[in-house]
BAFIBA-14185 format. One line per field, with one value per atom (N, C-alpha, C): atom name; x, y, z. Coordinates in steps of 0.02 Angstrom, whole numbers, plus 50000, padded with zeros to 5 digits. Atoms other than C-alpha are relative to their C-alpha. Example, Ala and Ser with C-alpha at 12.3 -4.5 7.8 and 13.67 -1.06 7.14 Angstrom:
atome	(N,CA,C,N,CA,C)
xx	(50045,50615,50045,49958,50684,49961)
yy	(49941,49775,50060,49941,49947,50055)
zz	(50000,50390,50000,49997,50357,50037)
//
This chain:
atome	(N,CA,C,N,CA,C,N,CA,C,N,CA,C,N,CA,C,N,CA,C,N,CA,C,N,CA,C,N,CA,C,N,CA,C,N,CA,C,N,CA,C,N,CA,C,N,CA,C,N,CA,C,N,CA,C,N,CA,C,N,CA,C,N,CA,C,N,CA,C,N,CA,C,N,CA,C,N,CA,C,N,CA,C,N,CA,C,N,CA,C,N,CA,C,N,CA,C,N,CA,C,N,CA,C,N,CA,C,N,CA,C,N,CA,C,N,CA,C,N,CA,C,N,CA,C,N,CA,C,N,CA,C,N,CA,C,N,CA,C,N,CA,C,N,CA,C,N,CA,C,N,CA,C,N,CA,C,N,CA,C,N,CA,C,N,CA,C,N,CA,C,N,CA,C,N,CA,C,N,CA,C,N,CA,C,N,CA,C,N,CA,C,N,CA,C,N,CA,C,N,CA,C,N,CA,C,N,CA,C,N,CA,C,N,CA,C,N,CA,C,N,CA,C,N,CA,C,N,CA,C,N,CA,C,N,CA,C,N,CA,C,N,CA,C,N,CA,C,N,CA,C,N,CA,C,N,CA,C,N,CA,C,N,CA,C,N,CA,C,N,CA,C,N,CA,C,N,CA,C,N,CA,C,N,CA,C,N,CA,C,N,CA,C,N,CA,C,N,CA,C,N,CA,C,N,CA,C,N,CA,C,N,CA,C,N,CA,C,N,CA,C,N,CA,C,N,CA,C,N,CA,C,N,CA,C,N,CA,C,N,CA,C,N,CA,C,N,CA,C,N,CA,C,N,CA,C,N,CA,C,N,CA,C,N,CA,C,N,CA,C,N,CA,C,N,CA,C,N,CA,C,N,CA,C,N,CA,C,N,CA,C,N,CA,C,N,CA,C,N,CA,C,N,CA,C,N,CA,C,N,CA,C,N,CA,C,N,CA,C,N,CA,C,N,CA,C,N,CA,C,N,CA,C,N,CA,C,N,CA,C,N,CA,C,N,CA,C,N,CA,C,N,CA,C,N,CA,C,N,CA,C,N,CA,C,N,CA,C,N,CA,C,N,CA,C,N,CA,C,N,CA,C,N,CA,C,N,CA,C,N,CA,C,N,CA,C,N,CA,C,N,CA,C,N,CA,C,N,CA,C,N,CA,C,N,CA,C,N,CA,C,N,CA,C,N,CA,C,N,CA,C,N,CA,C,N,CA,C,N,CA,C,N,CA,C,N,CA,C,N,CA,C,N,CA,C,N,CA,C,N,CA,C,N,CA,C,N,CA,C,N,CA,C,N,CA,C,N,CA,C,N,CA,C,N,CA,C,N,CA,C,N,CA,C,N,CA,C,N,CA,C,N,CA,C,N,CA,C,N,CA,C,N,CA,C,N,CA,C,N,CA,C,N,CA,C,N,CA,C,N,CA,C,N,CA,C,N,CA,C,N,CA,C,N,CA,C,N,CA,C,N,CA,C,N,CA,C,N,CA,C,N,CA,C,N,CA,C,N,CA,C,N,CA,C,N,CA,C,N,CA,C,N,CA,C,N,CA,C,N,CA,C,N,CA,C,N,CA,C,N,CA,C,N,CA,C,N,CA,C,N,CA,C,N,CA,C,N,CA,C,N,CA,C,N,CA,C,N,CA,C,N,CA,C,N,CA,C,N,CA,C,N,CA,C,N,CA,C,N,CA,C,N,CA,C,N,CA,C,N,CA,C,N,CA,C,N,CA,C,N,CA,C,N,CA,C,N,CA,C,N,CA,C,N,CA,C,N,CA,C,N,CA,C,N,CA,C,N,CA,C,N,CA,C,N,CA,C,N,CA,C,N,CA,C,N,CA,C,N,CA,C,N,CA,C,N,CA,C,N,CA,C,N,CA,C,N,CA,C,N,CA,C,N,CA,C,N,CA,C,N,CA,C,N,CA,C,N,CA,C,N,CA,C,N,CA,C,N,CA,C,N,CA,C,N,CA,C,N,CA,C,N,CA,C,N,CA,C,N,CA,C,N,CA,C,N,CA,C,N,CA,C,N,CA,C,N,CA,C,N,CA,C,N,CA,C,N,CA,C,N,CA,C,N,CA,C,N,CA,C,N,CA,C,N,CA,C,N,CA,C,N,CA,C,N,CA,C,N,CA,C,N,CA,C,N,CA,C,N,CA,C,N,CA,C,N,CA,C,N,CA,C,N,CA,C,N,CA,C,N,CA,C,N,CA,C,N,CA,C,N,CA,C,N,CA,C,N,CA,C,N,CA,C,N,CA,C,N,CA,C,N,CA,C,N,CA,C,N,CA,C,N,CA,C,N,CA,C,N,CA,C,N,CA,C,N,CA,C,N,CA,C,N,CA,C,N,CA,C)
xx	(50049,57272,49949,50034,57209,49935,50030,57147,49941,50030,57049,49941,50042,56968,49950,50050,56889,49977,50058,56819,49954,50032,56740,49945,50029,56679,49952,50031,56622,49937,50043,56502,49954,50053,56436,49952,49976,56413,49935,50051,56325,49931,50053,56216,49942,50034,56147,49975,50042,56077,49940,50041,55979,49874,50073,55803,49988,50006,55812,49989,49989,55835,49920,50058,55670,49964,50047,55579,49977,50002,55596,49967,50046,55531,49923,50056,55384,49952,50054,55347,49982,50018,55341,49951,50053,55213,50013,49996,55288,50002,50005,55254,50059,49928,55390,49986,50008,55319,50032,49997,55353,50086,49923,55527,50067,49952,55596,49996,49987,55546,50063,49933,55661,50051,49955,55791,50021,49999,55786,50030,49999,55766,50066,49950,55898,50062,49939,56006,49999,50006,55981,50049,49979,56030,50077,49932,56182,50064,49958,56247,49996,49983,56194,50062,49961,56308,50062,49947,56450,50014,49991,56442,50006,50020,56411,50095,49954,56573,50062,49965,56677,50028,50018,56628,50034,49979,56673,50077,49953,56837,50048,49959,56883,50004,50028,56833,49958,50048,56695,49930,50073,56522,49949,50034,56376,49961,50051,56297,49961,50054,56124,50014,49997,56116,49938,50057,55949,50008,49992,55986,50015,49988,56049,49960,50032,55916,49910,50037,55791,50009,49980,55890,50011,50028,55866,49942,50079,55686,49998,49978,55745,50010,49996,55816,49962,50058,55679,49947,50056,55564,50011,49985,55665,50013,50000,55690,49960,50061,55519,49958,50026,55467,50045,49965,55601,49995,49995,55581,49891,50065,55372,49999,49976,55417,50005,49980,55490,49959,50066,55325,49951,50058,55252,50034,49969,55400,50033,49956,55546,50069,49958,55703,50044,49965,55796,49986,50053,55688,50018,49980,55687,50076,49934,55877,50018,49991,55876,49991,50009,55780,50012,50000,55845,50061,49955,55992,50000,50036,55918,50035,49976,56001,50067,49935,56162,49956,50000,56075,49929,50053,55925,50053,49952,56061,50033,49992,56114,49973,50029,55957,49994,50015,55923,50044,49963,56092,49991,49975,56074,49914,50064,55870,50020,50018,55911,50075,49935,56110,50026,49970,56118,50061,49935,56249,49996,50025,56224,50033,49957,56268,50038,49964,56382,50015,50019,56379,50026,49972,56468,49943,50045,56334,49954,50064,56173,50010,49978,56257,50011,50003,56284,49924,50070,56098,49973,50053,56039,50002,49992,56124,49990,50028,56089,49906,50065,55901,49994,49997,55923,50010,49949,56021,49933,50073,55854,49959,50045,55734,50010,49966,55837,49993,49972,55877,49938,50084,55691,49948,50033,55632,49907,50081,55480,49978,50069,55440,49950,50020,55392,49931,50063,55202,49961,50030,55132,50063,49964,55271,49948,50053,55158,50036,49962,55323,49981,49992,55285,49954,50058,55184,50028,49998,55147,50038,50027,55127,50077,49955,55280,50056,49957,55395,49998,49986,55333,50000,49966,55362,50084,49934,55553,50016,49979,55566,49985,50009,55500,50047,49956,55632,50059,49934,55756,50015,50016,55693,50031,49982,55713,50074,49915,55892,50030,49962,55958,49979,50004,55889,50049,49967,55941,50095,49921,56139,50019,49993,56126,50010,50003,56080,50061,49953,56194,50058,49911,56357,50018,49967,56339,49982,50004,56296,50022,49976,56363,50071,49919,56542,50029,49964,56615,49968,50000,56512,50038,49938,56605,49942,50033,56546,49921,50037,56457,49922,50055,56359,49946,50040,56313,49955,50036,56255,49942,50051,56161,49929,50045,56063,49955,50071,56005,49960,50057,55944,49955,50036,55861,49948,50053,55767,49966,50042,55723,49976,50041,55655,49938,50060,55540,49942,50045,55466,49968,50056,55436,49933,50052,55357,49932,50052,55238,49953,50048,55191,49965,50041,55149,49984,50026,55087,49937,50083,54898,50045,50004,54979,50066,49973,55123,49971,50032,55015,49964,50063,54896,50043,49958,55037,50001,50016,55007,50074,49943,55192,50073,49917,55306,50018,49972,55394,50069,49968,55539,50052,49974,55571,50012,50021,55529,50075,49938,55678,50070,49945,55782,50010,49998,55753,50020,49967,55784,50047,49934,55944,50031,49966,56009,50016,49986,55952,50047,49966,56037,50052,49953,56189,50041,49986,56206,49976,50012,56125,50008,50009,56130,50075,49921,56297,50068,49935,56435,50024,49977,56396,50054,49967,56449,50061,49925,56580,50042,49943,56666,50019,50001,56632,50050,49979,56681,50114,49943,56854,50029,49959,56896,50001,50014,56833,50058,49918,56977,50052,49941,57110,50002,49995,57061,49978,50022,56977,49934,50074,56813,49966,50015,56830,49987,49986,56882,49938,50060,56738,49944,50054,56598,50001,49978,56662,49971,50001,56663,49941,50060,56494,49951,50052,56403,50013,50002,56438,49922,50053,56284,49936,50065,56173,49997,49954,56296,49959,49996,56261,49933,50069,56071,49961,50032,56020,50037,49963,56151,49955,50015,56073,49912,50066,55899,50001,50009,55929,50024,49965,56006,49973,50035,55912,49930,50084,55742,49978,50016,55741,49969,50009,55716,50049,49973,55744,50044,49969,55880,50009,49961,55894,50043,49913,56039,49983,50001,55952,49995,49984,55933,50081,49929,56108,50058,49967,56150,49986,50019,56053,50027,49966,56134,50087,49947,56292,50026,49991,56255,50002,50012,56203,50064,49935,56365,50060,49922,56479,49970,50033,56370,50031,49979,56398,50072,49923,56588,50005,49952,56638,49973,50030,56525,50048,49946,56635,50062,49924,56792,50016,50021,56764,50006,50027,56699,50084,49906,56898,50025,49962,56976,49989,50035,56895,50033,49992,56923,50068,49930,57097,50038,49956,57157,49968,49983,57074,50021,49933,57175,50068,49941,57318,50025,49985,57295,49985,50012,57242,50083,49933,57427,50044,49951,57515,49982,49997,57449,50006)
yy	(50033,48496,49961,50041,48368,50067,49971,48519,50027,49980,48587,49979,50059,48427,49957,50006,48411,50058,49924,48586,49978,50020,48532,49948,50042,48380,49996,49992,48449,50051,49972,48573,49959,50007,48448,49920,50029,48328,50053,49941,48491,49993,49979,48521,49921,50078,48304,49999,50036,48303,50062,49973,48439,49990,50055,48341,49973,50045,48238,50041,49944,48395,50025,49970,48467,49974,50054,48306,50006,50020,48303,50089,49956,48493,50010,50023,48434,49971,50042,48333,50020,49934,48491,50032,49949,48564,50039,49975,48661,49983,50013,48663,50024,49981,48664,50075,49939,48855,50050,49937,48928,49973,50034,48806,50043,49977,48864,50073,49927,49054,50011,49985,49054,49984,50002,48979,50045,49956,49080,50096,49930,49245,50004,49997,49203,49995,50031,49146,50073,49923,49318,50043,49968,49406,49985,50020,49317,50007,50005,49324,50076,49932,49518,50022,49986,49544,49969,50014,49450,50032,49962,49547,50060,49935,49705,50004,50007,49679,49983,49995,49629,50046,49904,49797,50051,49976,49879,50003,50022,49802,50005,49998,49808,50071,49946,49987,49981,50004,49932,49999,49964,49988,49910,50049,49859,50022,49993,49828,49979,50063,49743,49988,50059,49610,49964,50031,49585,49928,50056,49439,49943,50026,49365,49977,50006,49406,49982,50047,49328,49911,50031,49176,49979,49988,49180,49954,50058,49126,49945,50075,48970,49951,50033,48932,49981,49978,48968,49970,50025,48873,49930,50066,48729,49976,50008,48720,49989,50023,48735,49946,50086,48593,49948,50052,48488,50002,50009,48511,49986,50045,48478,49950,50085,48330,49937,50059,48260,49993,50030,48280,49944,50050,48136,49951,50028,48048,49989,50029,47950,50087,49936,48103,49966,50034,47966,49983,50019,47936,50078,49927,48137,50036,49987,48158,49966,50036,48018,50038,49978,48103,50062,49938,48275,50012,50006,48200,49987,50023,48181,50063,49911,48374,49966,50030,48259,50008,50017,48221,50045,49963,48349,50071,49930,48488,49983,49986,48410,49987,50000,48402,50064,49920,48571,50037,49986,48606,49993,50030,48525,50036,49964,48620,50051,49925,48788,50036,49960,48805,49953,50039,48679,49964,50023,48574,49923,50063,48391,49960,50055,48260,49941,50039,48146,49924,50074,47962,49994,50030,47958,50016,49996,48069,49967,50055,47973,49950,50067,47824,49988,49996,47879,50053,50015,47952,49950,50064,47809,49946,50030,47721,50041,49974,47862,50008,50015,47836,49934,50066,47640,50011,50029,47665,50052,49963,47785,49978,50055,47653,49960,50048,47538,50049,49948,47677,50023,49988,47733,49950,50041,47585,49993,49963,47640,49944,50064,47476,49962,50032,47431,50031,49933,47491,49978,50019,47400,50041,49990,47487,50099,49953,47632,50064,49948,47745,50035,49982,47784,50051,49949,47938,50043,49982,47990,50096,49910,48183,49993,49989,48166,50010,50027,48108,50048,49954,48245,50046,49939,48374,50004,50009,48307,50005,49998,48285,50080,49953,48453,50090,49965,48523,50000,50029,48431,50064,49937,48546,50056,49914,48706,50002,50009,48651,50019,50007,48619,50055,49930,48781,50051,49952,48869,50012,50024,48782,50023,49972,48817,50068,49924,48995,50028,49957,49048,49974,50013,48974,50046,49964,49090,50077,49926,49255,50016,49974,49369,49966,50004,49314,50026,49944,49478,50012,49969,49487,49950,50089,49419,49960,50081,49258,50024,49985,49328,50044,49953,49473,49949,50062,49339,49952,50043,49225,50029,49983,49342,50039,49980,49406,49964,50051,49239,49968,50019,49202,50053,49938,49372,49965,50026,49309,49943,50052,49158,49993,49984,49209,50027,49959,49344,49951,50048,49188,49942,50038,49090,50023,49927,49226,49999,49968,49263,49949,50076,49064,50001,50005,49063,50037,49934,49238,49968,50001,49163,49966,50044,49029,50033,49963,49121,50071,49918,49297,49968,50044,49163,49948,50045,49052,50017,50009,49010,49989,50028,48942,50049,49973,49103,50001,49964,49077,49990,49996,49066,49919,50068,48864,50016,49993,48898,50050,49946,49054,49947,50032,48909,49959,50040,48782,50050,49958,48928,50006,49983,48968,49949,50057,48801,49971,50006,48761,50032,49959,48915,50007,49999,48909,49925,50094,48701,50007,49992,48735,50073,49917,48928,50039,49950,48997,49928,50028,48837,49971,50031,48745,50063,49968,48872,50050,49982,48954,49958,50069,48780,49986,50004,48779,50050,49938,48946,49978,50007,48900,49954,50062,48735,49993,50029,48723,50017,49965,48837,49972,50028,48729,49945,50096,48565,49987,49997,48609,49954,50007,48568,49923,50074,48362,49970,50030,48326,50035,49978,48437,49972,50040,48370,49940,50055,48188,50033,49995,48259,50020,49967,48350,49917,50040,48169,49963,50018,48147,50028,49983,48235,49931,50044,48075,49950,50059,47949,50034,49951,48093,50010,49995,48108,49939,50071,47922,49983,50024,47884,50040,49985,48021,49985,49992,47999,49913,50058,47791,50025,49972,47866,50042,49972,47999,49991,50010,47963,49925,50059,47770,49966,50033,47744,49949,50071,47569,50025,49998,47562,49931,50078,47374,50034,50020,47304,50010,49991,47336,50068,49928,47528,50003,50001,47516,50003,50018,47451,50040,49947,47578,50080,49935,47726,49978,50017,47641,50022,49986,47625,50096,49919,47829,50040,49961,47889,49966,50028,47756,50040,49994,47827,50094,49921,48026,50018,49998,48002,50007,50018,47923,50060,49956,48059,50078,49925,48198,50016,50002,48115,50013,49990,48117,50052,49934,48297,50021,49966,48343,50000,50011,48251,50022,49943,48320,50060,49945,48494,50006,49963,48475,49973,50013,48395,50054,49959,48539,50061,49949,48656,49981,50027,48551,50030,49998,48568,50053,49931,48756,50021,49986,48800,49961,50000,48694,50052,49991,48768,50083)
zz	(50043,52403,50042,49981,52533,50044,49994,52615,49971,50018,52500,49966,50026,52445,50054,49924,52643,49967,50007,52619,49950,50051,52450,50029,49954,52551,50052,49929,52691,49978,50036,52590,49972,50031,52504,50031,49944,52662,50031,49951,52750,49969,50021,52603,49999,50007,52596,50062,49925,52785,50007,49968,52760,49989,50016,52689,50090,49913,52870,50037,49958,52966,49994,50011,52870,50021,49986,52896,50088,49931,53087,50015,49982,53089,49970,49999,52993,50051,49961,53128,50068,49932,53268,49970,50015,53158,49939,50049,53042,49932,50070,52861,49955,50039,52712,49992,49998,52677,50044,49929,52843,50011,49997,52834,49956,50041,52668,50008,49955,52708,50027,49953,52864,49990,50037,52787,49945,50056,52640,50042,49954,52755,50043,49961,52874,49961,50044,52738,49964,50037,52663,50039,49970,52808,50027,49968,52866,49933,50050,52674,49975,50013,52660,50048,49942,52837,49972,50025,52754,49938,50058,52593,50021,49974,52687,50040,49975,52797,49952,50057,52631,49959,50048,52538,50040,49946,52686,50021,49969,52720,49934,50085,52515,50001,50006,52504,49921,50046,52376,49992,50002,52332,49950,50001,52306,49916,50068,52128,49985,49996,52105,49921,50063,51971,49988,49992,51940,49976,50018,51818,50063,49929,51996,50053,49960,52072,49991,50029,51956,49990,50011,51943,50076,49913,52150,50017,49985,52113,49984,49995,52031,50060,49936,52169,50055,49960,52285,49981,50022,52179,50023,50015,52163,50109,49931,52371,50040,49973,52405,49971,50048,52283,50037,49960,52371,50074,49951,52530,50013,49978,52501,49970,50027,52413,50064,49933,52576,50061,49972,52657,49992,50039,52539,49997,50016,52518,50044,49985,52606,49986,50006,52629,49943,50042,52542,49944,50075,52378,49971,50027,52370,49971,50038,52352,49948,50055,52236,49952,50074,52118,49985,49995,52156,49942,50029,52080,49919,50071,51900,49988,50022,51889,49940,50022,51817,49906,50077,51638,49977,49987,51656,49962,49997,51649,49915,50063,51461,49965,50044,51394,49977,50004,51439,49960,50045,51362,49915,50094,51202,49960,50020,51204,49980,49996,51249,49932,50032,51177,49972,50045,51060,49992,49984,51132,49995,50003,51066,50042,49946,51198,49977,50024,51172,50009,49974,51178,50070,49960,51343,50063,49969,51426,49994,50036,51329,50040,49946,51415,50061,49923,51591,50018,49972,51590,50018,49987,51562,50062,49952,51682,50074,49957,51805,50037,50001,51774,50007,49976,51819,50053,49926,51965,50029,49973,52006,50031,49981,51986,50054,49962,52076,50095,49923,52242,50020,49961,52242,50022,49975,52257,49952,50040,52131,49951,50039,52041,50060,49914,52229,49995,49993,52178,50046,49925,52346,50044,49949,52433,50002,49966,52535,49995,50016,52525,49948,50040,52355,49998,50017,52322,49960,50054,52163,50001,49987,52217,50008,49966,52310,49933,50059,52143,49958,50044,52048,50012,49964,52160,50025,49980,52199,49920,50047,52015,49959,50012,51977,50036,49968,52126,49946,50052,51987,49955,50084,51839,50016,49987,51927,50034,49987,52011,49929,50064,51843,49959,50030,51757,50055,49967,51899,50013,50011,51890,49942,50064,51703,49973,50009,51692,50045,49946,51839,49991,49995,51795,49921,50036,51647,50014,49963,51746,50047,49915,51883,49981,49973,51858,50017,49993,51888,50051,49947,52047,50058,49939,52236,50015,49984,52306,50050,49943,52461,49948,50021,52360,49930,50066,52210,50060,49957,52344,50051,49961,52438,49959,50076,52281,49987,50049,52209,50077,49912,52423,50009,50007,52406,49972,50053,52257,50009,49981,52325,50058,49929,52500,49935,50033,52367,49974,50029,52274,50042,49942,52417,50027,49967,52505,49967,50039,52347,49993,49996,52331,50070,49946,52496,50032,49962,52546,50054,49973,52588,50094,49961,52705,50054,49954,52789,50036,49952,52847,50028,49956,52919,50046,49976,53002,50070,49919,53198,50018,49940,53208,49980,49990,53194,50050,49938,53334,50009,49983,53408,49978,50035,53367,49916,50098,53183,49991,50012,53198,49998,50000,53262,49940,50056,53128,49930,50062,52989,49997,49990,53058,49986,49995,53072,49920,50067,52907,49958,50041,52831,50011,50005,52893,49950,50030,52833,49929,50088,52667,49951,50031,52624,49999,49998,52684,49988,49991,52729,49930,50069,52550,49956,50048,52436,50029,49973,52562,49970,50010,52547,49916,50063,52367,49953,50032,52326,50006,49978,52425,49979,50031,52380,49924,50081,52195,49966,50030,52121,50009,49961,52214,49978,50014,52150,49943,50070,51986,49990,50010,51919,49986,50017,51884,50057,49959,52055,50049,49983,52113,49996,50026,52031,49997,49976,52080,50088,49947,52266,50012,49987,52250,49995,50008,52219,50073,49913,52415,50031,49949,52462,49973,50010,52386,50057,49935,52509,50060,49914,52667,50008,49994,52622,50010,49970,52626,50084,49933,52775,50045,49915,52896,49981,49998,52838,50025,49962,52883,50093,49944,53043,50058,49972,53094,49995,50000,53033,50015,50023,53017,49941,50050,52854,49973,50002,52790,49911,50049,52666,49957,50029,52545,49972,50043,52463,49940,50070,52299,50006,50000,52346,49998,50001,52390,49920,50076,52205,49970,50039,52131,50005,49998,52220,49973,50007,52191,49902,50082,51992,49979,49999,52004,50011,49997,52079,49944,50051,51968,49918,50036,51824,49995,49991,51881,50014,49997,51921,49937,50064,51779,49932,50052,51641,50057,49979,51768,49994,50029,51733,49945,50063,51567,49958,50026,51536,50021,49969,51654,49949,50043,51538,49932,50052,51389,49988,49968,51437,50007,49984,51498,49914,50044,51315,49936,50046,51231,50041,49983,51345,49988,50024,51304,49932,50093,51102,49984,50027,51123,50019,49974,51224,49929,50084,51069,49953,50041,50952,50002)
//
């Protein structure tokens, strides 16, 4: 168990440092376009070569899923909105609000599939949208950090996360991890690509640095998260998961004070604090939920 609750950890740990990481190749030159690309691309290739070697090793034949691989560009949308976000913004402001996916994800529910929320969620939005204010620092309107542009391009990474979490936890179940994962990275290299055709066939900095920074990225955000995910989640079940997944907000302010020097207060502090006590407790909740109507379905 303790095992499998590092792996969970450590995925979601990998996936929170990688804002800081982007930031510091911003500042060699490269643009988020030519960033999320190579990531995307490399992350393609290293997750076709593991699916490819799977198929291979199962004796099993490959099936495209377009739904998968539309649901790809979500992703791809939502990656390149967050990662130019953190050109305007603080890396640490950007995960804040990346994290809005928590009560974003049951509006969208209660829009699209009529799933009315329930006082416990209503109540830990709200307090997730305090502990916001509070962690971004955004009533601070002399504070120079703040940029407008920036907020609604991290909040607009939010939108397309949370469509993209939504739609895909109800498709592709019947395909494996590797080939599902290398599908919706497919689809979201294609949509990068298409946003930024003008500015990548005109790009001075493919080189050899830029190959490195893709790679690096893609293994830390593209392949190790959802390995770890794929592996641990089943083992520890879906409460203790989604509790462990609100580590990447902790691992994204820490390396961005760390590696970048951004200033962290004690009232940010309170505010990320209120956000995760806010997203625990609405995860414990939903477990418990869940496990007492598997309880009262087995009676009965």
């Amino acid at each position: 168990m303790n095992k499998y609750i590092i792996i969970v950890a450590l995925g979601a740990l990998s996936f929170g440092m990688l804002s800081s990481f982007a930031k510091i190749a911003y500042g060699q030159g490269y643009s988020p376009a030519e960033i999320t690309l190579t990531q995307a691309l490399m992350g393609t290739l290293i997750l076709w070569t593991l699916a490819l070697i799977r198929n291979i090793k199962n004796g099993q034949k490959f099936q495209l899923n377009w739904n998968l691989l539309l649901a790809g560009c979500s992703m791809g949308s939502s990656a390149y909105a967050y990662y130019l976000s953190v050109a305007y913004i603080p890396a640490s402001l950007a995960i804040v609000l990346l994290m809005q996916i928590t009560w974003l994800s049951i509006l969208i529910e209660w829009l699209f599939f009529k799933k009315k929320p329930s006082y416990i969620e209503i109540g830990s939005s709200v307090f997730i949208i305090l502990g916001t204010i509070l962690a971004g620092n955004i009533l601070d309107l002399n504070n120079g950090n703040v940029s407008f542009k920036g907020i609604l391009l991290s909040l607009l990474a939010a939108l397309l996360y949370t469509l993209y979490i939504v739609f895909t936890s109800k498709i592709g179940k019947e395909t494996p991890m590797f080939e599902k994962s290398a599908l919706m990275t497919s689809g979201s290299a294609m949509i990068i690509f298409i946003i930024n055709f003008q500015a990548i066939t005109t790009s001075t900095h493919l080189d050899f640095g830029l190959l490195q920074w893709g790679t690096f990225l893609a293994i830390f955000g593209t392949v190790i998260p959802p390995v770890c995910f794929t592996f641990g989640m089943p083992k520890i079940g879906a409460g203790l998961s989604s509790v462990l997944l609100t580590l990447e907000l902790p691992a994204a302010v820490f390396c961005a004070h760390i590696i970048l020097g951004e200033k962290v207060t004690l009232l940010q502090i309170l505010g990320i604090a209120i956000m995760l006590g806010a997203i625990i407790y609405l995860n414990i909740s939903k477990a418990k939920k869940e496990k007492s109507i598997q309880t009262e379905t087995v009676a009965c």
